[in-house]
C-alpha positions in Angstrom: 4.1 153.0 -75.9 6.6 152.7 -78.7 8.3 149.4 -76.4 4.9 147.8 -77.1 4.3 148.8 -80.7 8.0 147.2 -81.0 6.6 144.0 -79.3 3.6 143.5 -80.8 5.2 143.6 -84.3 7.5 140.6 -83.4 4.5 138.5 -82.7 3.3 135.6 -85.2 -0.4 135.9 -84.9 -3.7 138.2 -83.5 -3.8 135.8 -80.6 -0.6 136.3 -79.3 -0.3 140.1 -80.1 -3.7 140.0 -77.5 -2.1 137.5 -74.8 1.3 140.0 -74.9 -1.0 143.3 -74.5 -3.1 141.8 -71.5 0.6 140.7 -70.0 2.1 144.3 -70.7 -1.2 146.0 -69.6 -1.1 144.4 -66.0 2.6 145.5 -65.7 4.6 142.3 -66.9 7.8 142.5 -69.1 7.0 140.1 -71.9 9.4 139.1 -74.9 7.4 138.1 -77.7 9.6 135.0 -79.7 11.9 134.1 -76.9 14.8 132.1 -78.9 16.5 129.4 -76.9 18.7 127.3 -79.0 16.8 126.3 -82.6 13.5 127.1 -81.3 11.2 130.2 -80.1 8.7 130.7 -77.4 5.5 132.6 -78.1 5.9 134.8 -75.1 8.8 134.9 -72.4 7.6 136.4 -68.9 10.5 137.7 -67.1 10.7 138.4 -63.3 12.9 140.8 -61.5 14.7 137.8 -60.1 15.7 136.7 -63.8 12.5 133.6 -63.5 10.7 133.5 -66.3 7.8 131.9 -67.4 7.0 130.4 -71.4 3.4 131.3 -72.7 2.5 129.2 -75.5 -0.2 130.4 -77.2 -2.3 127.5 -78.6 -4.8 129.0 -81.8 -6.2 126.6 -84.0 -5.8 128.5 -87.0 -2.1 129.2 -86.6 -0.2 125.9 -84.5 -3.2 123.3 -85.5 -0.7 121.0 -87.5 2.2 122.0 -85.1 1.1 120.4 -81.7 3.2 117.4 -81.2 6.3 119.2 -82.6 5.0 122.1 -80.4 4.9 119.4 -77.0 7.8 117.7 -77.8 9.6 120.8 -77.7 8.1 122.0 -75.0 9.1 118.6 -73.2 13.0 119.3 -74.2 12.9 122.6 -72.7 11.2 121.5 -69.5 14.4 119.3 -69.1 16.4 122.2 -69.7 14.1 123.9 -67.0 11.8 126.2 -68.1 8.2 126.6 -66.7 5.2 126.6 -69.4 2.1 127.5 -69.0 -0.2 127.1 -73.0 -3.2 129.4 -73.5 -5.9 127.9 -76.1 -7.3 130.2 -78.5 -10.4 128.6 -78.4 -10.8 129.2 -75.1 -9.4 132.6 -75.2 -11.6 133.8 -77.4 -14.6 132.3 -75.8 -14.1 134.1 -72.2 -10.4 136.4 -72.3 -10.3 136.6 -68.5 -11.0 133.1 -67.6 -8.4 132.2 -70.1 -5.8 134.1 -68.7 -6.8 133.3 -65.1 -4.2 130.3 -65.0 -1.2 132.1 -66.7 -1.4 135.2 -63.9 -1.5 131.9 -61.1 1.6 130.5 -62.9 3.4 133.8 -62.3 1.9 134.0 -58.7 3.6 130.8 -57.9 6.3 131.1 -59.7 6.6 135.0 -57.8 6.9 136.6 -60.8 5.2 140.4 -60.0 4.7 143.0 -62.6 7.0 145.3 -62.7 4.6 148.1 -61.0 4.0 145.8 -57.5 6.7 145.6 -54.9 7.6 142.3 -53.1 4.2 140.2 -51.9 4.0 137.7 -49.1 5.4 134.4 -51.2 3.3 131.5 -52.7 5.7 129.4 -50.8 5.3 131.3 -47.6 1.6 131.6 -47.9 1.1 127.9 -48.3 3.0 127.0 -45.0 0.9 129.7 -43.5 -2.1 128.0 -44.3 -0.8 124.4 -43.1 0.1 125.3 -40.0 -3.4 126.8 -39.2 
């Protein structure tokens, strides 16, 4: 596991070095400090389409002081088109399922699939499914 001993060393805090592990552990390619431009996302989740998904990893120790400069950025690269999804380490550390619970629906609808799972019905697909029922 030398590709996650690399990862988890590029990491700027416990929290995130934990978010990155669950991602890796459940088959995700994950890019810990994801430069775009001047600025760096926590985590970059990468599809085999080339989609990606930025995890922003929210701990109260390490961004408290940070968070509008953190949303403001995150607002110019929504422009620019990338998908966020921000993990609280509050909530995190209270429950680390539930808290990951709505970054592994992001990817889900955004069809990003670990790297272990072949091609799954679509989110897209599934929802017409459903409405035409």
């Amino acid at each position: 596991m030398k590709k996650l001993e690399s990862a988890t060393a590029k990491t700027e805090s416990p929290f995130e070095n934990e978010v990155l592990e669950r991602l890796v552990r459940h088959g995700y390619r994950v890019h810990p400090q994801w430069k775009v431009g001047a600025y760096r996302i926590d985590l970059v989740v990468e599809g085999d389409s080339g989609t990606k998904l930025a995890v922003e990893c929210d701990g109260d120790r390490w961004h408290y002081d940070k968070v509008a400069e953190d949303l403001a950025r995150q607002t110019l690269l929504e422009r620019l088109g990338w998908k966020f999804v921000r993990i609280r380490g509050s909530v995190f550390y209270r429950n680390r399922d539930e808290a990951m619970q709505p970054v592994f629906a992001r990817l889900s609808d955004l069809e990003i699939l670990p790297a272990n799972r072949g091609p799954i019905v679509s989110t897209k697909i599934r929802r017409e499914l459903a409405a035409t029922r």
